[in-house]
C-alpha positions as CSV (number, residue, x, y, z in Angstrom):
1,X,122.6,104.0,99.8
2,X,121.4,104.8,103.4
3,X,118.3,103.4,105.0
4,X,115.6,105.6,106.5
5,X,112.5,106.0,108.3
6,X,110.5,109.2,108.1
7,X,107.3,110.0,110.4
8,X,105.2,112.2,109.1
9,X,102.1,113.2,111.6
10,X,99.2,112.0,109.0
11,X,98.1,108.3,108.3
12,X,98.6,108.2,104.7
13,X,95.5,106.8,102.4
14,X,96.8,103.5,100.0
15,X,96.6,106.1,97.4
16,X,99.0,108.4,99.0
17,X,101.4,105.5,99.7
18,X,101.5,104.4,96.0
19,X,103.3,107.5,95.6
20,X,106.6,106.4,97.3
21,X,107.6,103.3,96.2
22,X,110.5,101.0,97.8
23,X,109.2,102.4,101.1
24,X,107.0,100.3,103.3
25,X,104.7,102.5,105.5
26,X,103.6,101.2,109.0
27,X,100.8,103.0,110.1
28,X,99.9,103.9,113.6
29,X,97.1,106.5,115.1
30,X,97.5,109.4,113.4
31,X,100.9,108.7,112.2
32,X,102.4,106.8,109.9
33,X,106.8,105.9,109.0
34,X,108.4,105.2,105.6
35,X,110.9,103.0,106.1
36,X,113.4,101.7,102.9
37,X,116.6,102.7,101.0
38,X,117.2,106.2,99.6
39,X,119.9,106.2,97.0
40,X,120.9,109.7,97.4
41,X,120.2,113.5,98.3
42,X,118.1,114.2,95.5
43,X,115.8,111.1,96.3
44,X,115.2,112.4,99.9
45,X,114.3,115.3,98.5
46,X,112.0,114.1,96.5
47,X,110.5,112.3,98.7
48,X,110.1,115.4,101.3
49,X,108.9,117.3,98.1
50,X,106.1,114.9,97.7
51,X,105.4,114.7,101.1
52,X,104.5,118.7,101.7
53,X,102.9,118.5,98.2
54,X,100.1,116.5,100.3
55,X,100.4,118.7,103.0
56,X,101.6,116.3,105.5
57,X,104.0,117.8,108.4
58,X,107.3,115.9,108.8
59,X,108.1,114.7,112.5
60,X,111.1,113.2,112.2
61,X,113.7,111.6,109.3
62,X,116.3,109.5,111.1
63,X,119.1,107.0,109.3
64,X,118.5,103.6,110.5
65,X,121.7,101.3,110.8
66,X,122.7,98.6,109.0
């Protein structure tokens, strides 16, 4: 399992954000980072998946150390 954050350029509404669960968003203006543990590929991708099904563009997915 690796830990991530991914900043998308969109504050996400609370109903948005129930969509991505183990993730804890931290919102800032006009932005807003998932941060939590993705088991796998296929997660990630399915997170990213979700995220352009709201339209929201991605800024950045970095790997945070341990």
């Amino acid at each position: 399992m690796v830990r991530l954050m991914i900043r998308v350029d969109s504050e996400l509404p609370e109903g948005a954000l129930a969509g991505f669960p183990g993730l804890s968003p931290v919102q800032h203006p006009a932005q807003t980072s998932l941060v939590g543990p993705v088991q796998d590929p296929e997660e990630l991708q399915g997170i990213l998946n979700r995220l352009a099904e709201l339209g929201v563009a991605i800024v950045e997915v970095v790997t945070i150390p341990d």
